[in-house]
C-alpha positions in Angstrom: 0.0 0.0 0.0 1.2 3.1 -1.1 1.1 6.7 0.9 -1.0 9.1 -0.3 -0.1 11.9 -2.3 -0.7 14.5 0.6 2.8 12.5 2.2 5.1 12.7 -1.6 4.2 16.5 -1.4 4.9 16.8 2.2 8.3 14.7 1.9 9.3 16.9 -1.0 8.5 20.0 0.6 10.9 18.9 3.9 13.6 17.7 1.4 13.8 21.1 -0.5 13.9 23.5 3.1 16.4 20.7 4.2 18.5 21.7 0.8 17.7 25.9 1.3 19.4 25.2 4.6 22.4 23.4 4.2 22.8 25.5 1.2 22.7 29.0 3.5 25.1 27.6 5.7 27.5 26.9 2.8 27.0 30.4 1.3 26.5 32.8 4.4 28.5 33.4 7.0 29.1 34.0 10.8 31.5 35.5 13.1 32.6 37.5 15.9 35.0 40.6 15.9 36.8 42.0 19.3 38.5 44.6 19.9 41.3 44.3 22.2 41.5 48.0 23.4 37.9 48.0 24.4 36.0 44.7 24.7 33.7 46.4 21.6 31.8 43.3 19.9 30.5 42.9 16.6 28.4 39.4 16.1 26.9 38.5 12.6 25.5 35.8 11.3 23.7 34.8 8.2 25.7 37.5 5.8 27.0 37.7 2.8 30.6 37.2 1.8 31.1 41.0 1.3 28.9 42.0 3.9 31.5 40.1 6.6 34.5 41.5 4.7 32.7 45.4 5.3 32.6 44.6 8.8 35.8 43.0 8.8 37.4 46.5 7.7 35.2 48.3 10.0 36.7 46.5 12.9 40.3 47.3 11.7 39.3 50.9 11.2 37.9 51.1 15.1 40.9 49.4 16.3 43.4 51.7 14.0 41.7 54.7 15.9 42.8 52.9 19.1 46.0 52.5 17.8 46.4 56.1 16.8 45.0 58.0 20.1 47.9 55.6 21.8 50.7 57.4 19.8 49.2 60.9 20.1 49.4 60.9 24.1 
C-alpha cells in the first residue's frame, strides 16, 4: 500500500527546506570581531561574503583609531 499523495508533497517540501538550509550555511557566513582596546563586539551571522569583509574593515578601522589615540598621548 502506497502513501497518499498529501505525504510525496509533504516529503518533498521537507527535502527542498532541508536543501535551502544546508545550502545557507554553505554560502553565508558567521563570526565574531573584538576589539582588544575596548572589549567592543561585533556578532553576525547569516551575511553575505562581502557584507562580513565590510565589517571586517570596519573593525580594523575602530581598532586603527585605538591605535592612533595611543601614539598621540
Amino acid at each position: 500500500m502506497s502513501p497518499p499523495p498529501a505525504y510525496d508533497v509533504l516529503t518533498a517540501l521537507v527535502v527542498l527546506a532541508c536543501l535551502a538550509q544546508i545550502t545557507a550555511l554553505a554560502i553565508l557566513r558567521w563570526g565574531r570581531l573584538t576589539c582588544p582596546h575596548c572589549d567592543l563586539t561585533i556578532r553576525f551571522e547569516g551575511v553575505k561574503r562581502d557584507e562580513a569583509l565590510r565589517l571586517q574593515r570596519h573593525m580594523n578601522t575602530h581598532i586603527a583609531s585605538h591605535d592612533a589615540e595611543g601614539a598621540d598621548q
